[in-house]
C-alpha positions in Angstrom: -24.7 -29.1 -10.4 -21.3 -29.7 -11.8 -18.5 -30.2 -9.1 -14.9 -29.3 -10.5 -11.7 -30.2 -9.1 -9.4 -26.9 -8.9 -6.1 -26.8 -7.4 -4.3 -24.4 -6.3 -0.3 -25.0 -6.5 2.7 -22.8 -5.5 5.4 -23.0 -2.7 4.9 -22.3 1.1 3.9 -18.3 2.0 3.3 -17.5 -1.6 -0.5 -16.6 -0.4 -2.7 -19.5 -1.4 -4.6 -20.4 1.5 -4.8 -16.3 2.5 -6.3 -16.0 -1.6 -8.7 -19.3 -1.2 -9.8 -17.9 2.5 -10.3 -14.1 0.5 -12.5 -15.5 -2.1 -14.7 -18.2 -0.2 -15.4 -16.0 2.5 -14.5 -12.5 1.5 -12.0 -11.8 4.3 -8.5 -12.2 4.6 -7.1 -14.2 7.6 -6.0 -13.2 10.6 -2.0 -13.0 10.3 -1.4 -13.9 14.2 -3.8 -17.3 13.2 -1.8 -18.2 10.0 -0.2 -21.6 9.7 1.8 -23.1 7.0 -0.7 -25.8 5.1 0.4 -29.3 5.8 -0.2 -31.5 3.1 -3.4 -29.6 2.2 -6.9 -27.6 2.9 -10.1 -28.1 1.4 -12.6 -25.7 0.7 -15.6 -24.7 -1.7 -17.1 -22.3 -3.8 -20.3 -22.0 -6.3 -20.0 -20.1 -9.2 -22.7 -19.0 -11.2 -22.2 -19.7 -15.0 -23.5 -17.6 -17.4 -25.7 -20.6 -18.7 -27.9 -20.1 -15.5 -26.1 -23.0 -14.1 -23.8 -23.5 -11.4 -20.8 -25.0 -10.7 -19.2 -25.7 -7.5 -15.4 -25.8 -7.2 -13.7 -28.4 -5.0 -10.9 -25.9 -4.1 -7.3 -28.3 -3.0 -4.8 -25.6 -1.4 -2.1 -27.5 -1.3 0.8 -26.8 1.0 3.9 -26.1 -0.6 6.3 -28.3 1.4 8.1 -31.3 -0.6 8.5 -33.5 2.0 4.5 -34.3 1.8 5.2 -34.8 -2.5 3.9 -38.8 -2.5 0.7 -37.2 -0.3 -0.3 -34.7 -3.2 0.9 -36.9 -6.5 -1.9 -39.0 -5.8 -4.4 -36.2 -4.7 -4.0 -33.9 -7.6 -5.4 -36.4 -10.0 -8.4 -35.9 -11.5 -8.4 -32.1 -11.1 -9.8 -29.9 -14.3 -8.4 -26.7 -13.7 -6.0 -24.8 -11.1 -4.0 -21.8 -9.9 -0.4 -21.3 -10.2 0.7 -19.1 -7.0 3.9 -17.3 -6.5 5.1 -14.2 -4.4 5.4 -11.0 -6.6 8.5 -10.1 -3.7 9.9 -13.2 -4.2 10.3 -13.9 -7.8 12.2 -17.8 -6.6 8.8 -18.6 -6.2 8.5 -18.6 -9.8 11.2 -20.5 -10.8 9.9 -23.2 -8.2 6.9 -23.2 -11.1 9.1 -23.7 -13.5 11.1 -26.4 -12.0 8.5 -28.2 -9.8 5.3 -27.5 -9.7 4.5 -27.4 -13.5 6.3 -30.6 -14.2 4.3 -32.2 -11.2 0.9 -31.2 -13.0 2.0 -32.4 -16.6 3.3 -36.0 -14.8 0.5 -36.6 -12.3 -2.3 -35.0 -13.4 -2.2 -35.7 -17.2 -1.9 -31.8 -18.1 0.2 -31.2 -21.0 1.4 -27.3 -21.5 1.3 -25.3 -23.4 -1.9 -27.5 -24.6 -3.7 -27.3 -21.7 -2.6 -24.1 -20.7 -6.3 -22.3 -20.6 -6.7 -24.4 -18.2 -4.9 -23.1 -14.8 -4.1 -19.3 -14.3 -0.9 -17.9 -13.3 -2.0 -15.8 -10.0 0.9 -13.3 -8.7 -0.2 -12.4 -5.4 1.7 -10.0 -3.0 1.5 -7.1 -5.3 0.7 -4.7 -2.3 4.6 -5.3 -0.7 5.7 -4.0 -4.6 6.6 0.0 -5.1 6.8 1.4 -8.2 8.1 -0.7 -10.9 6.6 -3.9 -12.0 8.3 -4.3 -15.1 10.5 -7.0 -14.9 7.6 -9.2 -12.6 5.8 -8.2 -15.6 8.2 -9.6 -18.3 8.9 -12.4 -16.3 4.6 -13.3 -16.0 4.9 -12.9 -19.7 7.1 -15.8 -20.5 5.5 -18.4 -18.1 2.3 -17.5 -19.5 3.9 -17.8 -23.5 6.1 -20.8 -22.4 3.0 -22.8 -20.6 -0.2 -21.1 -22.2 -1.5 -19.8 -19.1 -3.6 -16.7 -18.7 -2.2 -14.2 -15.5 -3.8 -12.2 -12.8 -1.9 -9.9 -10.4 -3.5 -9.8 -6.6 -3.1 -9.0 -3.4 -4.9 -11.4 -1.5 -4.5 -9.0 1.5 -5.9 -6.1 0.6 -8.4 -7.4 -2.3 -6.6 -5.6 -5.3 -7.1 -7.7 -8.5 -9.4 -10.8 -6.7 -12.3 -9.1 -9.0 -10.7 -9.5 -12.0 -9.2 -12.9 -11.2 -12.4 -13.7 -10.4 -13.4 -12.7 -13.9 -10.8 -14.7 -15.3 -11.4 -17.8 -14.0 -15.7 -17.8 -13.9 -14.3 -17.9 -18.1 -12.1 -20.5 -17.1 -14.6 -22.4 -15.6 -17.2 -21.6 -18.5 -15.0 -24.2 -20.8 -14.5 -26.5 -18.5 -17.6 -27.3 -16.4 
């Protein structure tokens, strides 16, 4: 059985360790037990590939604090494939993508984008705080996926909404990868 380092990157409250607790264990955390992740939070997953075999993810939540960045250059090495969080009611979140988290991946982890794009998915979590009109969170998903090659998911790792078909996504992901 295949083991696959996966990380999962974005800045602090943007949902990662809410989305990685929602998919390992199909609930979403208590709010009163929530903590910031320091440093970062491991957990695992088996996915079954289409192949009949199965893969299990080495899930790295990192926590999105900068202070802890000499920690994580070293621990994201050696990682296959990842997630790309930020908070749909937040778009800042993004541009932290942009300006830090991205460029850590391509330096540290050997990644080169767009290149190695299919290789990490852009997740916009949050989506359940959002009324009405997505469209400029929607343009703005569009050029971070054109700029960096990256596929997209939209989720609300509160309430479920779009885990399925991130889920989806990434067990496709994973099928090129493994």
């Amino acid at each position: 059985m295949a083991i696959i380092k996966t990380i999962v990157l974005g800045d602090s409250e943007v949902g990662k360790t809410s989305f990685v607790t929602r998919w390992t264990k199909g609930t979403f955390p208590d709010p009163s037990l929530l903590k910031t992740t320091v440093g970062a939070s491991f957990d695992t997953k088996t996915i079954s590939l289409s192949n009949g075999s199965k893969a299990v993810l080495s899930l790295w939540d990192f926590g999105g604090q900068r202070r802890f960045i000499d920690i994580l250059k070293d621990m994201i090495r050696g990682s296959k494939i990842g997630l790309f969080f930020f908070d749909v009611s937040y778009l800042a979140s993004m541009d932290s993508l942009y300006n830090y988290w991205v460029p850590l991946v391509e330096e540290h982890a050997g990644f080169e984008f767009p290149q190695d794009g299919d290789r990490f998915i852009l997740v916009a979590n949050k989506i359940d705080l959002i009324a009405g009109d997505f469209s400029l969170i929607q343009s703005e998903i569009d050029a971070f996926c054109e700029r960096f090659g990256t596929d997209y998911a939209m989720i609300s790792a509160k309430t479920g909404v779009g885990i399925e078909q991130l889920d989806y996504k990434f067990k496709n992901m994973l099928e090129k990868y493994a």
